[in-house]
N, C-alpha and C positions, 0 to 999 in steps of 0.2 A: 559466435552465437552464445549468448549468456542463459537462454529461455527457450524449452522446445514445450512445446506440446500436442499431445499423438493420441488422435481420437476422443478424446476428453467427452465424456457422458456422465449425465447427472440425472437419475430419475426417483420420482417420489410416488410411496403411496396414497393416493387419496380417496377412500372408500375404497372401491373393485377398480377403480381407475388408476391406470400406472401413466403420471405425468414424466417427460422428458422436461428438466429445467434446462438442459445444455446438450446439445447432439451431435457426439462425433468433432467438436472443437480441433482445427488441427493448424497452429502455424510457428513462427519463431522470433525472440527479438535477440535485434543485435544488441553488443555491451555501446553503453551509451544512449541507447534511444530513447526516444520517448514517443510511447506507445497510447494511443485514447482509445478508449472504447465507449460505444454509445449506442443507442436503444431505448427503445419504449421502458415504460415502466413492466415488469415481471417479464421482460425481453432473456434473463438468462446472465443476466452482469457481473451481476454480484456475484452470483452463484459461484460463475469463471473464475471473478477474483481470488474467490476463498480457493477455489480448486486449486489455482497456480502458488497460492501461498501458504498450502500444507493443511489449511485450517479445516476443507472437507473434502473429506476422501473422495472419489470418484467412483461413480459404478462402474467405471471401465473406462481404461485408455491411459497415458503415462504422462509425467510432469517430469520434463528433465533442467535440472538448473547446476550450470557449468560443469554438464555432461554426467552431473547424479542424477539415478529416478529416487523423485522424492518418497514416491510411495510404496516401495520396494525395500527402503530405510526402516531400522527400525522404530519404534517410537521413541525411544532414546534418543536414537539420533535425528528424527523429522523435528523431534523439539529443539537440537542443538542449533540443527540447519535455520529453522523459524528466527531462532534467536539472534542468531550472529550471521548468517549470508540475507535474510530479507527481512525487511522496514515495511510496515502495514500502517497506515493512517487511516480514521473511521470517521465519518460524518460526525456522528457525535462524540467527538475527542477523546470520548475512554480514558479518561484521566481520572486519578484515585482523588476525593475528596480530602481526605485528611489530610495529605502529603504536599507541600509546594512544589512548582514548578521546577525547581533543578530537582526534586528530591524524583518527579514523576519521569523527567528524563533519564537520571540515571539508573532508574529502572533496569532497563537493560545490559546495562555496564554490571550493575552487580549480580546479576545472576550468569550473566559470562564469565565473572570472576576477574573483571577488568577491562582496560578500554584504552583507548588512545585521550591524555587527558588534554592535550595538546588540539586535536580535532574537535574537541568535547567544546573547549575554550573558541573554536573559531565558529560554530555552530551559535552559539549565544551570540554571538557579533553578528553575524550573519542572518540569522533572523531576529536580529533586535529585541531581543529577550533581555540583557543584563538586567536593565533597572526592574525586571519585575520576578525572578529568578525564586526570589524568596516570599512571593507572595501563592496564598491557596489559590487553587483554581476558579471560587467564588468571588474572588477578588481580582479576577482578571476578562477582560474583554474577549468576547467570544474570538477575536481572530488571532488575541494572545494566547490563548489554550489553544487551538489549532497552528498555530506556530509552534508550542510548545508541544503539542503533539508529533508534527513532524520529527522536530529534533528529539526524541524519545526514537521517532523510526529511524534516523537515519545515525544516533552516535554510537553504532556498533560497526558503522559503516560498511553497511547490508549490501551484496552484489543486487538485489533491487528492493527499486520502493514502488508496492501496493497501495496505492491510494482510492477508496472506494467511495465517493462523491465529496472531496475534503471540502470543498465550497459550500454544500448545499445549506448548510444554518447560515452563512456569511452573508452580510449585505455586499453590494456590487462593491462596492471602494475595496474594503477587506477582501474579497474574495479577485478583485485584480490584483491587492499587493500582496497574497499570500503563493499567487501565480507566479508573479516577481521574480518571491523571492526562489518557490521550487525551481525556475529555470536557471537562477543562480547556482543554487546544489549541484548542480549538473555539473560544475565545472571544477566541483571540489567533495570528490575524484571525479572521473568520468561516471556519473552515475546515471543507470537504469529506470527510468521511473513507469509504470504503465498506470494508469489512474482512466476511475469510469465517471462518466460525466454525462449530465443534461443539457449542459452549456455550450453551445455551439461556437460560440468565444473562444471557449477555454479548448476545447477540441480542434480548434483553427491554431492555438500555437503547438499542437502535437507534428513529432514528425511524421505519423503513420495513423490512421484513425480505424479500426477495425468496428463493424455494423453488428450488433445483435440484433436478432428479427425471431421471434418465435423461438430461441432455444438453440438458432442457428447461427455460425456467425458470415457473414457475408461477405 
């Protein structure tokens, strides 16, 4: 088991009202899986993902990743954990404007203070990035910044990768080859990936599909 999570609750103020985004969350993934989850819109998804990958704290209940509880860590180290054990990809690519594409992936490498430059190099092969490596993000194709977003999450070679609707700017073509290529990833190492999805497609090649419904997971 790479991923526990135990009771996981998320509530928000809103005026005199106390919302539950997430209630009581509780299950596990194995190393290797790939995990979907899905749900209405404000079903609670997102929320889940940020919970399970350190980015928002929990009102209560525990995140354990290869038997750490994350939020029991200090901040020192929730940040070391974020950086170097899990890969987060965003809808909207989160890539730095100024910076080109290798410069946005290595991101990560240099605030770990290094990297594997070997895997770094098969990642660029691997999702067909070389030729455009050294171009800004303005200068590249929405499925080539989300390409290049992945491999930003994954050249630290994360025990998992957080993907929170990577498809949803993509038209269908780009967002089947961006599919692709994640299921390729998998195989180099064994990696983890859970990703939230609209797409009933893309949640059909998961091995395990988990249901948000109101805050619940099903």
């Amino acid at each position: 088991m790479i991923l526990n999570a135990v009771k996981l609750t998320k509530e928000y103020e809103q005026g005199e009202k106390r919302i539950r985004a997430v209630q009581n969350a509780t299950f596990s993934v194995e190393e290797g899986e790939f995990v979907a989850i899905v749900g209405t819109s404000g079903s609670g998804k997102s929320t889940l993902l940020s919970m399970l990958g350190g980015l928002e704290r929990p009102t209560s209940g525990e995140v354990f990743l290869d038997g750490e509880n994350l939020y029991a860590a200090s901040d020192n180290r929730l940040s070391e954990i974020r950086n170097r054990q899990i890969g987060y990809v965003f809808q909207n690519y989160a890539l730095l404007p100024v910076l080109t594409l290798r410069e946005n992936i290595l991101i990560p490498q240099l605030i770990a203070g290094g990297g594997s430059k070997s895997y770094m190099e098969e990642l660029f092969d691997l999702l067909r990035l070389r030729d455009r490596l050294d171009h800004l993000p303005s200068e590249a194709s929405g499925g080539q910044q989300q390409r290049a977003a992945v491999a930003r999450a994954l050249v630290n070679q994360p025990k998992i990768l957080l993907a929170d609707e990577p498809t949803g700017n993509l038209d269908k073509q780009s967002a089947k080859e961006l599919m692709d290529l994640l299921m390729e990833t998998r195989k180099k190492p064994n990696q983890t990936i859970m990703l939230v999805t609209h797409d009933p497609e893309i949640a059909a090649r998961a091995d395990r599909v988990l249901t948000m419904d109101g805050g619940v997971l099903r």
